[in-house]
Backbone as numpy.savetxt, mean C-alpha at the origin, in Angstrom:
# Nx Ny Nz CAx CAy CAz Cx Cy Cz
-16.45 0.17 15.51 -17.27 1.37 15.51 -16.41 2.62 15.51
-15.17 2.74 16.32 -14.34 4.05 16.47 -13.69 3.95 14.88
-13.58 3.00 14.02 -13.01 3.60 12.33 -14.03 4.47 12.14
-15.00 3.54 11.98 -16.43 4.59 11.04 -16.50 5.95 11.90
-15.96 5.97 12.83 -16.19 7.36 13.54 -15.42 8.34 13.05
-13.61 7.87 12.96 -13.02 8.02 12.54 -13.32 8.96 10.78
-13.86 7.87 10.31 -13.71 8.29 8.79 -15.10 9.41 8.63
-16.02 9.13 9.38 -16.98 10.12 9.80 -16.41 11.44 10.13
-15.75 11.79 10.71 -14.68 13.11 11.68 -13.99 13.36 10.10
-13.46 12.60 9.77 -12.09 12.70 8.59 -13.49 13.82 7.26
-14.65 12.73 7.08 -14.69 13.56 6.04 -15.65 14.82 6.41
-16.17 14.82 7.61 -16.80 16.04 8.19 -15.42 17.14 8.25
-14.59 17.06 8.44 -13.44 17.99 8.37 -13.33 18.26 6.94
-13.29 17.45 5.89 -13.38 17.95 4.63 -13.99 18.90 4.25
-15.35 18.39 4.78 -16.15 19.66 4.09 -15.98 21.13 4.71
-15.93 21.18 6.02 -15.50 22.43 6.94 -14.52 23.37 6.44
-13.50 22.21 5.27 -12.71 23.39 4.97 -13.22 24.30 3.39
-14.73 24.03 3.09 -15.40 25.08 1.68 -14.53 24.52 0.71
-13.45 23.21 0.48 -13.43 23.00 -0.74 -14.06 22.20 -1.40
-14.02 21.98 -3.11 -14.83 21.52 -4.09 -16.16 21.82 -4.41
-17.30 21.06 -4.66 -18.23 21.87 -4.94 -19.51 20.53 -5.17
-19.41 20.36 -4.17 -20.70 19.01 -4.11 -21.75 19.67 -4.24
-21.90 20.61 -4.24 -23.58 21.23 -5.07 -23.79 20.92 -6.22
-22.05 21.39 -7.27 -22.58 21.29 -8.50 -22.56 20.11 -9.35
-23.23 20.28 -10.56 -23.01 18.98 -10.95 -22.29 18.73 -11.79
-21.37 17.84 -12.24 -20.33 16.92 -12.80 -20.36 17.64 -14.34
-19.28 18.29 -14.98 -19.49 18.37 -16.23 -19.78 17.35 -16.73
-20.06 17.89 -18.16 -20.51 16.51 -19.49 -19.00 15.70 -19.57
-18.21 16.30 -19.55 -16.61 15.89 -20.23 -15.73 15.64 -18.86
-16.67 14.85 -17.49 -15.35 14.37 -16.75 -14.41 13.62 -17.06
-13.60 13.48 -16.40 -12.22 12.41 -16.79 -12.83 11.13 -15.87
-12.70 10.18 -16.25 -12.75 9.18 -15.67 -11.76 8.27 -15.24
-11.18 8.08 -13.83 -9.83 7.37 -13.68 -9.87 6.14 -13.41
-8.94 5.39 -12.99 -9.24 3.96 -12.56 -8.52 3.67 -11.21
-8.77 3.06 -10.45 -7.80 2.98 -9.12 -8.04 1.31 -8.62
-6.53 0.68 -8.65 -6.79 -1.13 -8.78 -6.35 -0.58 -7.06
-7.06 -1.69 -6.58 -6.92 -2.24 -5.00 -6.46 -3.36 -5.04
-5.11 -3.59 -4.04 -4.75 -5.43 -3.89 -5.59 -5.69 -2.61
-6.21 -5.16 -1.48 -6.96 -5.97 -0.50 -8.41 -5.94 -0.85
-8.96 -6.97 0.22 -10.23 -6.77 0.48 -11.35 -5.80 0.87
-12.34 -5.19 0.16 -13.28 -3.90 0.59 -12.71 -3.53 2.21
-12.98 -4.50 3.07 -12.65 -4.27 4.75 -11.79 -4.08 4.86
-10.49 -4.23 4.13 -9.13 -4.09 4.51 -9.17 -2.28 4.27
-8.09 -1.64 5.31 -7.94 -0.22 5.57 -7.65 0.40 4.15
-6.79 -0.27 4.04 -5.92 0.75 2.00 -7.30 0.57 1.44
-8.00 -0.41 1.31 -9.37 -0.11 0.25 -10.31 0.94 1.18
-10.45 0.29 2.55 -11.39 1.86 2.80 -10.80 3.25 2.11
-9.55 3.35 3.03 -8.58 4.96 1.93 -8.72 4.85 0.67
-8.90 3.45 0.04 -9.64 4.41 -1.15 -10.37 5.00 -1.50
-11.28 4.68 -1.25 -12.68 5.24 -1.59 -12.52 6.50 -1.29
-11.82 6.87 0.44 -11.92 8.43 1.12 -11.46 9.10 -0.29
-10.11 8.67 -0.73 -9.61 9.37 -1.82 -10.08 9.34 -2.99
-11.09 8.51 -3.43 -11.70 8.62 -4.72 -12.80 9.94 -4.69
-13.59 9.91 -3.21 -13.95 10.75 -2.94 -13.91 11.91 -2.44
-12.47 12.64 -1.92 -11.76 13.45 -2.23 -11.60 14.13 -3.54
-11.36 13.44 -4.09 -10.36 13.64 -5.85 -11.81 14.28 -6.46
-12.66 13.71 -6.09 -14.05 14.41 -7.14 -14.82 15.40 -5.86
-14.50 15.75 -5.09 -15.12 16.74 -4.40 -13.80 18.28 -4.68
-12.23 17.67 -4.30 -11.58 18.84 -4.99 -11.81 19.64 -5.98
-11.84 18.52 -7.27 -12.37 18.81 -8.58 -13.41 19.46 -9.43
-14.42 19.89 -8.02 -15.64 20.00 -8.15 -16.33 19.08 -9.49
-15.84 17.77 -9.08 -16.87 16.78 -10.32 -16.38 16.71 -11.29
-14.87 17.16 -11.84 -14.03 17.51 -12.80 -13.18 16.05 -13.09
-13.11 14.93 -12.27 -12.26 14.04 -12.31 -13.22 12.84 -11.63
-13.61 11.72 -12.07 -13.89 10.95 -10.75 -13.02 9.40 -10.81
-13.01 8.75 -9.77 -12.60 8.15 -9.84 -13.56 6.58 -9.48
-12.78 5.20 -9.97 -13.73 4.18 -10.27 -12.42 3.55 -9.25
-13.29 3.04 -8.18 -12.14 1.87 -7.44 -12.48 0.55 -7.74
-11.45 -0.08 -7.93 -11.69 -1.86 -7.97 -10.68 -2.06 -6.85
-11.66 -2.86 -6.22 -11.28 -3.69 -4.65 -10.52 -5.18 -5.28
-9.66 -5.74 -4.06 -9.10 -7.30 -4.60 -8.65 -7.78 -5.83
-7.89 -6.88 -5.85 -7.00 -7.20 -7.38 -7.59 -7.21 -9.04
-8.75 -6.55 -8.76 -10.12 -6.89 -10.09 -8.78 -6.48 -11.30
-8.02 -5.78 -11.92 -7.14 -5.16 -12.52 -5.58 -5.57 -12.66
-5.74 -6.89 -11.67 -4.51 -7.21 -11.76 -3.81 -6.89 -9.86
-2.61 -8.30 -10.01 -1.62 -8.14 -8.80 -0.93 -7.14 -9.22
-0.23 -6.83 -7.82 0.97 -5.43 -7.49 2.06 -5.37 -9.30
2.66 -6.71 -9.25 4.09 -6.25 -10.19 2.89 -5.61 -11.87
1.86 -6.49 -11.84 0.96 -6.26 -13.17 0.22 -4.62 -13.10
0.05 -4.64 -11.94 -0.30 -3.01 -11.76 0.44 -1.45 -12.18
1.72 -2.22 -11.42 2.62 -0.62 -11.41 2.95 -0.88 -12.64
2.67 -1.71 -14.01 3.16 -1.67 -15.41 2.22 -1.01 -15.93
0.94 -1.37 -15.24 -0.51 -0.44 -15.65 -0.75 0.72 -15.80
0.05 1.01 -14.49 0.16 2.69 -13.51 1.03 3.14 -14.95
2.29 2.77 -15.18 3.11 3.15 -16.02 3.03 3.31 -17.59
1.96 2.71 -18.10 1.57 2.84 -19.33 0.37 3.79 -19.65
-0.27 4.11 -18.32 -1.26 4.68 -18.45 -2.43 4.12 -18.30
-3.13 2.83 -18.15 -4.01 1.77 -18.03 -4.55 1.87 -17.09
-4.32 2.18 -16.22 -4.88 2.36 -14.58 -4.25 3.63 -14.32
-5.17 4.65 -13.68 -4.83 5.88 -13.29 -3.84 5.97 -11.37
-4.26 4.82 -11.03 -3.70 4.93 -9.52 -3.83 3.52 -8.86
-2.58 2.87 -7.95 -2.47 1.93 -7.40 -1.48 1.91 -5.87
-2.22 1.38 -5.30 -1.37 1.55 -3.54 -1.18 0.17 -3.92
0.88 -0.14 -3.70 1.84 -1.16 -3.68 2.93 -0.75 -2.24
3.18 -1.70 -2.21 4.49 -1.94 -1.50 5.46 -1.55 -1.91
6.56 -0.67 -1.39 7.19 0.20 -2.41 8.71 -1.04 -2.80
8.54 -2.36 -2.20 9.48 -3.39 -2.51 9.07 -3.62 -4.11
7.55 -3.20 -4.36 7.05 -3.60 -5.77 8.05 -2.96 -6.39
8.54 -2.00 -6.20 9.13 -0.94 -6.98 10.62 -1.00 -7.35
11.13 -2.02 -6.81 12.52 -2.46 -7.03 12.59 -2.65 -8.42
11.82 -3.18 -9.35 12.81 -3.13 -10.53 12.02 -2.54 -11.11
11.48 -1.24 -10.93 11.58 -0.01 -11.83 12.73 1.21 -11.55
12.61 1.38 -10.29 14.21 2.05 -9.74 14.97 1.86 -8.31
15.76 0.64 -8.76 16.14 -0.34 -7.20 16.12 0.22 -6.43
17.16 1.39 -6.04 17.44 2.16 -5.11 16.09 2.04 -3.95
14.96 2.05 -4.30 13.90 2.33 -3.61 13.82 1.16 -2.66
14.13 -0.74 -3.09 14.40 -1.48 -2.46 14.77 -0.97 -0.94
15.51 0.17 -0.84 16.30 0.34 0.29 15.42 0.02 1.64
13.86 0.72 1.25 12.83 0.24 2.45 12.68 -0.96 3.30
12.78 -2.00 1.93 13.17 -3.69 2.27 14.12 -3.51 3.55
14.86 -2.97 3.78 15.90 -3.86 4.56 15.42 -3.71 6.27
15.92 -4.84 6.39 15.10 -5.55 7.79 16.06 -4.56 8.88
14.77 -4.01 9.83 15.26 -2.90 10.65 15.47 -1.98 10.55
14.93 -1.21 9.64 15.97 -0.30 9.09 15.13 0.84 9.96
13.93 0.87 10.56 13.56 2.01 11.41 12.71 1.64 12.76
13.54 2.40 13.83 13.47 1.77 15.13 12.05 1.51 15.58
10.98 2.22 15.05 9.99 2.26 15.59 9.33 3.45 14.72
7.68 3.14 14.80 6.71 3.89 13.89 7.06 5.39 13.82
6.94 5.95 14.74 7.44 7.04 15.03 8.67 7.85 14.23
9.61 7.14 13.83 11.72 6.45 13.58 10.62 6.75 11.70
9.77 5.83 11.51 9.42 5.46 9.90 8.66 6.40 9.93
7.51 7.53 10.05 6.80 8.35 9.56 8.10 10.16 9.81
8.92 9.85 10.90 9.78 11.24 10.52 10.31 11.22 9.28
10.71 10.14 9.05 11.72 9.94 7.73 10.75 10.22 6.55
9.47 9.69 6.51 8.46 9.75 5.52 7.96 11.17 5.16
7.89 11.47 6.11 7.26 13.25 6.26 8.23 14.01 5.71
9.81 13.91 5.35 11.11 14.42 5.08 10.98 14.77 3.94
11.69 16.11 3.71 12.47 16.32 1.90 13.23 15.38 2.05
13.87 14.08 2.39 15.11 13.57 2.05 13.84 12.32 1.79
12.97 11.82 2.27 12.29 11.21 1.45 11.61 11.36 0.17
10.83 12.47 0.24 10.62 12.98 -1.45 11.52 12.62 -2.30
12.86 13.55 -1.86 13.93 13.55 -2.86 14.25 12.39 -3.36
14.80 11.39 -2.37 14.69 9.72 -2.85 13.83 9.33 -3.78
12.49 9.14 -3.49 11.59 8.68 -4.26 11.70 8.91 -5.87
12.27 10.71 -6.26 11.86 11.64 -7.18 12.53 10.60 -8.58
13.14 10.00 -8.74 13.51 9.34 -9.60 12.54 8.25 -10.31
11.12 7.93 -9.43 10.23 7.37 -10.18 9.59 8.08 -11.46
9.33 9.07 -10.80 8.47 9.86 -12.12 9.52 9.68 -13.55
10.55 9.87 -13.05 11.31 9.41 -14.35 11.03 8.09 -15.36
10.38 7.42 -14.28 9.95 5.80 -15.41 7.95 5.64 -15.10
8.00 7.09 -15.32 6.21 7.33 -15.26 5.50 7.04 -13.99
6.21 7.22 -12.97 5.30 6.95 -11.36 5.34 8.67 -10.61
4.04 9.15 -10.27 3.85 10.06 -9.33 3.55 9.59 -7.74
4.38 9.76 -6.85 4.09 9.50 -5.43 3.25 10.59 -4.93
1.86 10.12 -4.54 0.92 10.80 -3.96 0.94 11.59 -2.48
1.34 10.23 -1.97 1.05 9.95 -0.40 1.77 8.47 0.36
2.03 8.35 1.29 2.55 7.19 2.00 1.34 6.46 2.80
1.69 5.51 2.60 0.29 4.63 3.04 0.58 3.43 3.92
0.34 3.38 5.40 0.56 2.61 6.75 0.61 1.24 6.25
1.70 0.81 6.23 1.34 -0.79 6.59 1.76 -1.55 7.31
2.28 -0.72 8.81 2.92 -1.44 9.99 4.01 -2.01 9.72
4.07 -2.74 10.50 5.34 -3.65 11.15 5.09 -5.51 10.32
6.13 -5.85 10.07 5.92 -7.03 9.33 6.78 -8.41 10.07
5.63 -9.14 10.08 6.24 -10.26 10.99 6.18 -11.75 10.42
6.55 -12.92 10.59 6.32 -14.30 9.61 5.13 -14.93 10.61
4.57 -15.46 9.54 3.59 -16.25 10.19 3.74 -17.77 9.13
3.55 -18.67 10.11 4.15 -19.90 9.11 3.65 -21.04 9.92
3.80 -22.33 9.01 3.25 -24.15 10.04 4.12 -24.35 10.98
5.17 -23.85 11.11 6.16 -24.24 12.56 6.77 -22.60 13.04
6.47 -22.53 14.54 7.15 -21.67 14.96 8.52 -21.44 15.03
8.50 -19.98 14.72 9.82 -18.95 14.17 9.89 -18.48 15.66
10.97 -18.71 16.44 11.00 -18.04 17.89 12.79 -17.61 17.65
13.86 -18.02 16.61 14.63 -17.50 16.61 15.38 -17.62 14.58
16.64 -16.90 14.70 16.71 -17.16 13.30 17.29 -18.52 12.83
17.29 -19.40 13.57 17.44 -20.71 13.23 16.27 -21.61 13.15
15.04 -20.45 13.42 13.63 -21.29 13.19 13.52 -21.03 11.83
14.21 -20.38 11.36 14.05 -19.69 9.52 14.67 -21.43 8.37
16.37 -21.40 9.52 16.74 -21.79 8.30 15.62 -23.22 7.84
16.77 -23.31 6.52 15.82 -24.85 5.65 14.88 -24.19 5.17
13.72 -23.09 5.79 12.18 -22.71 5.28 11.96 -22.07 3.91
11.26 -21.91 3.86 10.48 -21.62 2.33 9.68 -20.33 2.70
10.48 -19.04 2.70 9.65 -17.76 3.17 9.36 -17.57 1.82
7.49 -17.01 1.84 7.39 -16.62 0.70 7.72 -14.13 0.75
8.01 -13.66 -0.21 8.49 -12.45 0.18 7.92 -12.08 -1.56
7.84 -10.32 -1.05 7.06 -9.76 -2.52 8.37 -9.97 -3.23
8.48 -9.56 -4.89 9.61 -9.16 -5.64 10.80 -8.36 -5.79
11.22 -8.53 -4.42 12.46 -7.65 -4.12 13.36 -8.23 -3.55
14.64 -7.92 -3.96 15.74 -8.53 -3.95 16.50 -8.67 -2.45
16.16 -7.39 -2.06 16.63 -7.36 -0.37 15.52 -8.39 0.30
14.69 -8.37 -0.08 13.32 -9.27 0.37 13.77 -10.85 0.80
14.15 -11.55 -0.74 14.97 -12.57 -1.17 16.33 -12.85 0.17
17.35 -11.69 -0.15 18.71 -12.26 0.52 18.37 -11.96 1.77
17.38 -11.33 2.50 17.22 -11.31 3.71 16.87 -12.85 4.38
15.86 -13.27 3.93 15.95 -14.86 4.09 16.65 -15.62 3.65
17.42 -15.19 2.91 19.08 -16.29 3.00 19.90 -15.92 3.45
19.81 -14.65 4.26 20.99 -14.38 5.52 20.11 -15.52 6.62
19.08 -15.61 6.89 18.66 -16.12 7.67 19.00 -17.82 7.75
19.01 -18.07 6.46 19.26 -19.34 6.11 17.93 -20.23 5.25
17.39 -19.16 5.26 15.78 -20.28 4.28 16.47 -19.45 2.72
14.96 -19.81 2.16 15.08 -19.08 1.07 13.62 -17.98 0.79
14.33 -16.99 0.16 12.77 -16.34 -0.22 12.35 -16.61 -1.26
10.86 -16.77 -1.60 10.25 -16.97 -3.07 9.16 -16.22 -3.35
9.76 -15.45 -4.02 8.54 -14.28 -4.63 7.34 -14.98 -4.98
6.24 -14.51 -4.97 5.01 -15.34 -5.00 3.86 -13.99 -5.03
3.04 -13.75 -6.31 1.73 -12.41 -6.19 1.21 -13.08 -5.15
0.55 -11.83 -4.42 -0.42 -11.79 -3.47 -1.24 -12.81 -3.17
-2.23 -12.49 -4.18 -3.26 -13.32 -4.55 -3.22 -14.87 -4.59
-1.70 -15.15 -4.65 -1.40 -16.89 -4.96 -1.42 -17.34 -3.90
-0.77 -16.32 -2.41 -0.18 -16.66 -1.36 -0.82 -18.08 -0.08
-2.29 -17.74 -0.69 -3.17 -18.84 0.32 -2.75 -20.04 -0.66
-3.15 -20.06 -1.42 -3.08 -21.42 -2.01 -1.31 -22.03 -1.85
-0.57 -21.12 -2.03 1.11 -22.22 -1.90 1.30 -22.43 -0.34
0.73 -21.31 0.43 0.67 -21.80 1.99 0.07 -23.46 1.96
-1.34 -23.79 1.46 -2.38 -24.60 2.05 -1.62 -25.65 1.64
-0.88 -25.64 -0.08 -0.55 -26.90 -0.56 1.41 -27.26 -0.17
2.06 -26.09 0.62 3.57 -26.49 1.42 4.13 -26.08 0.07
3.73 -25.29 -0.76 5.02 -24.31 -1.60 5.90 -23.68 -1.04
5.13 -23.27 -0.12 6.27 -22.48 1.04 5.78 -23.20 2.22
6.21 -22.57 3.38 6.50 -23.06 4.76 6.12 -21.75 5.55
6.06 -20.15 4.58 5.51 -19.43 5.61 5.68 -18.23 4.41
5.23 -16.73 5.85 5.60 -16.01 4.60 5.34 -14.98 5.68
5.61 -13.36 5.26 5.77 -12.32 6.45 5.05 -11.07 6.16
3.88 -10.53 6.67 3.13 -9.35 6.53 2.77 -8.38 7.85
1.60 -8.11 7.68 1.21 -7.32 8.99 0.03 -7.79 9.55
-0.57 -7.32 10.42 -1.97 -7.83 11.32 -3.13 -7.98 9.88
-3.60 -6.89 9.54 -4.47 -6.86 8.79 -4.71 -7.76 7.82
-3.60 -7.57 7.04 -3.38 -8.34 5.51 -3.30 -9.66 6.33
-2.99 -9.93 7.31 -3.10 -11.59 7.57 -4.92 -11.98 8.06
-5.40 -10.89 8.44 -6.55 -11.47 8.93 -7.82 -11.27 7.70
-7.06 -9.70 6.67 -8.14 -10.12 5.84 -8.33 -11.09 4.86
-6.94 -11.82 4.63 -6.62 -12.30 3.61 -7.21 -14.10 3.96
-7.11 -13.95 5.31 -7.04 -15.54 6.53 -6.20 -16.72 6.17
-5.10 -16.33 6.56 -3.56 -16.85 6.35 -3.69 -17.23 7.55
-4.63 -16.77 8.62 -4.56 -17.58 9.84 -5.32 -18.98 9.71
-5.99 -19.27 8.47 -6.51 -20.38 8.27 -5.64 -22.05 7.74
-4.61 -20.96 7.51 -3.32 -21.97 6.53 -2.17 -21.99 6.91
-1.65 -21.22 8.42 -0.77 -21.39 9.15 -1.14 -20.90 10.19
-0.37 -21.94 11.47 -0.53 -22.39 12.83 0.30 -21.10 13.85
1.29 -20.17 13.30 2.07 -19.64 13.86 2.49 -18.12 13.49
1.99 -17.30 14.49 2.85 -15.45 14.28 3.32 -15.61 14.98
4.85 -14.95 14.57 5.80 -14.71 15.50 5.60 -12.79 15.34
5.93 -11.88 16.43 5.69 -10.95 16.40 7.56 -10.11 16.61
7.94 -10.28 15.27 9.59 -9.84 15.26 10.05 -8.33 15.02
8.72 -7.92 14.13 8.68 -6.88 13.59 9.46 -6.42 12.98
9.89 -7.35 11.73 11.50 -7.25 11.15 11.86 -6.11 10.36
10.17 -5.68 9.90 10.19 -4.51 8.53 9.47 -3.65 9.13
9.40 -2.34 8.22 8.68 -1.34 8.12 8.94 -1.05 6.57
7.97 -1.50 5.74 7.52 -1.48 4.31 7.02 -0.41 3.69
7.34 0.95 3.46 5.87 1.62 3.78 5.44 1.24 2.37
3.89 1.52 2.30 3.21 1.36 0.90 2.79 2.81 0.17
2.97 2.72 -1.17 2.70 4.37 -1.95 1.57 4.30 -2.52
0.84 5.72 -2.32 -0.47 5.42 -3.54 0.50 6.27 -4.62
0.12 5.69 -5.36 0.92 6.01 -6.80 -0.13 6.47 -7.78
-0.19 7.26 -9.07 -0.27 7.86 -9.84 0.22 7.69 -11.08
-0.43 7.40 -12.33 0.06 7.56 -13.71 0.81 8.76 -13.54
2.05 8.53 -14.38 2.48 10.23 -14.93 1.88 10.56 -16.15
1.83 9.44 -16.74 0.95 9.71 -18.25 -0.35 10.74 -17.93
-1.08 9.86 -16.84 -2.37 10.50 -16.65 -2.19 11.85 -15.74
-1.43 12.23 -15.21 -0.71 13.37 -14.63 -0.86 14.52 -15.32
0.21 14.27 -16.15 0.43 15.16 -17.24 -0.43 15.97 -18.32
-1.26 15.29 -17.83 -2.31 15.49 -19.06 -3.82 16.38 -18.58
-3.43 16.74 -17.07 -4.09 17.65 -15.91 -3.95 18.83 -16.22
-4.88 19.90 -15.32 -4.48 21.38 -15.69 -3.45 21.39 -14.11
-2.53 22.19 -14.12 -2.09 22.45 -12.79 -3.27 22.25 -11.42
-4.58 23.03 -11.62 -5.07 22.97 -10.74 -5.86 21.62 -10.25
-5.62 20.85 -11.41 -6.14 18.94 -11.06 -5.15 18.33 -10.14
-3.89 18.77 -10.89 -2.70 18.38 -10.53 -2.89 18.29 -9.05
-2.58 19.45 -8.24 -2.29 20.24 -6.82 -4.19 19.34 -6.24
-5.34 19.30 -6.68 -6.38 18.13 -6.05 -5.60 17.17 -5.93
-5.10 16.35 -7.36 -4.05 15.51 -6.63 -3.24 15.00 -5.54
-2.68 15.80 -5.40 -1.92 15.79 -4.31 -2.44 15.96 -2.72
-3.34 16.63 -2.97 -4.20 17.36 -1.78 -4.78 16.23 -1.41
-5.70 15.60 -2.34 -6.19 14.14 -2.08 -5.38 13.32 -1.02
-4.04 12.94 -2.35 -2.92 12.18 -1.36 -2.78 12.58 -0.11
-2.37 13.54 0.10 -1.92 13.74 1.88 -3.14 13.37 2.56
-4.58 14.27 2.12 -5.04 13.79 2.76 -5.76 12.26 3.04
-5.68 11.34 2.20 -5.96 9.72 2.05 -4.62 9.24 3.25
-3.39 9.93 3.21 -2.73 9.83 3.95 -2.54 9.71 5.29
-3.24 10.97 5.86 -3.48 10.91 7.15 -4.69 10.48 7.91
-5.94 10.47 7.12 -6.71 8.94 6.90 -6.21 7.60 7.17
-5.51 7.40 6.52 -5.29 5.70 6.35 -4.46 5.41 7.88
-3.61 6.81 8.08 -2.77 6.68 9.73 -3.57 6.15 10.83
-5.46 6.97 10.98 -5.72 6.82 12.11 -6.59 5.18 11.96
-6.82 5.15 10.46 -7.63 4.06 10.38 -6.78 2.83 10.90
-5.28 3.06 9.97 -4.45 1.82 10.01 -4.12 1.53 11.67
-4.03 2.29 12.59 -3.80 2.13 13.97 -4.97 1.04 14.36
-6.26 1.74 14.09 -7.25 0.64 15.06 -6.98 -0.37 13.97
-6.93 -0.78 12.78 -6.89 -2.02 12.17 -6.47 -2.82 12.86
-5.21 -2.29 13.03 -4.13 -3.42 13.79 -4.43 -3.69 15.17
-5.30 -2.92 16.03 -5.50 -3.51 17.46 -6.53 -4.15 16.99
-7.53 -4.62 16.31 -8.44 -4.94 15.93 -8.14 -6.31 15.59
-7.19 -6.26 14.79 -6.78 -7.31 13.82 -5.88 -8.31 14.65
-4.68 -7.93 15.56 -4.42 -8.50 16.77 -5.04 -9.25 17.81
């Protein structure tokens, strides 16, 4: 009940601040966008969508709207950000590990530990030295909107992980990133990239032996149905991007543009208070 309250407050503050123009009505000649979702309607990133689909056409005053598909209707993460990049899909929230082989460097998020605590990962996020990092996507057609919560990442698997010798021998499954990979072969297993969407089924049938996310995505997905064991290590902090065509960017007046963005932050700080109760929820 305190989300819906939540997102209740979130978009009652919207309107308080007199922008867009929900009186009027929608030109003849809106743009119509597309926005692929990898979770389930209940899962938090698909609620933030919607906030932001509905954002984007209240900025716009009706000038832009946007069409969400929930649960992968458009395709998994690596099939998406090719989408995002050709122009095919106007917007997609990934894991920014997706993003390793469009411009590695970004991998850097992957690496296990790398920020002490939530607090440690949203200063850094909020930073010009994060922007600046990122800025090299748009170069291979990606606009970063906004940063999007996806906690702390832990393995959940058929035999308990209580140290890193519960790893070796195992079969971690990990998204398409390379730090992803050698992190579980420092450990001593192996990692095996595996889409989303596959992940229940190689759990149920012992393709893998386990695999490592957050509260939510394990409970909406019910990975608690197909393995016996969370260990709570909290090895990562992943963050996830809503992303943006540049194709479809570009092709904005400045003042779509700057809704854009406005959207993003705010889907942003949305998804913060939502993604908090998820996870006590989901725990």
């Amino acid at each position: 009940m305190r989300a819906w309250n939540f997102a209740s407050a979130a978009a009652a503050l919207a309107l308080m601040t007199g922008i867009g123009a929900l009186g009027a009505a929608a030109p003849a000649a809106a743009i119509e966008l597309k926005l692929n979702g990898l979770h389930a309607p209940e899962h938090p990133v698909a609620l933030t969508h919607h906030f932001f689909a509905e954002r984007v056409e209240q900025l716009t005053g009706g000038e832009i709207t946007v069409d969400v598909f929930d649960a992968r209707q458009l395709g998994d993460a690596v099939e998406s950000v090719q989408s995002l990049r050709n122009g095919t899909i106007g917007f997609v929230t990934v894991s920014t590990s997706n993003l390793s082989q469009v411009v590695p460097q970004v991998d850097m998020f992957s690496l296990p530990y790398l920020f002490k605590s939530a607090d440690h990962y949203w200063d850094y996020l909020n930073s010009d030295r994060a922007a600046a990092f990122v800025e090299p996507l748009e170069d291979k057609g990606i606009v970063v909107l906004g940063w999007i919560d996806s906690g702390a990442r832990n393995f959940f698997s058929d035999q308990p992980i209580r140290s890193v010798e519960d790893v070796q021998g195992k079969k971690i499954r990990v998204m398409a990133s390379p730090v992803q990979v050698k992190t579980i072969e420092a450990m001593g297993g192996t990692g095996v990239p595996i889409a989303w969407g596959e992940l229940y089924n190689a759990l149920q049938t012992g393709v893998v032996d386990g695999a490592e996310n957050n509260h939510p995505s394990v409970v909406t997905m019910k990975f608690y149905e197909v393995s016996d064991y969370y260990t709570l290590d909290e090895h990562a902090r992943i963050p996830d991007a809503l992303l943006m065509s540049k194709a479809v960017y570009d092709k904005l007046s400045p003042e779509q543009q700057e809704a854009m963005r406005q959207a993003g932050k705010e889907a942003e700080a949305y998804m913060r208070g939502a993604w908090a109760m998820a996870e006590q929820s989901a725990i």
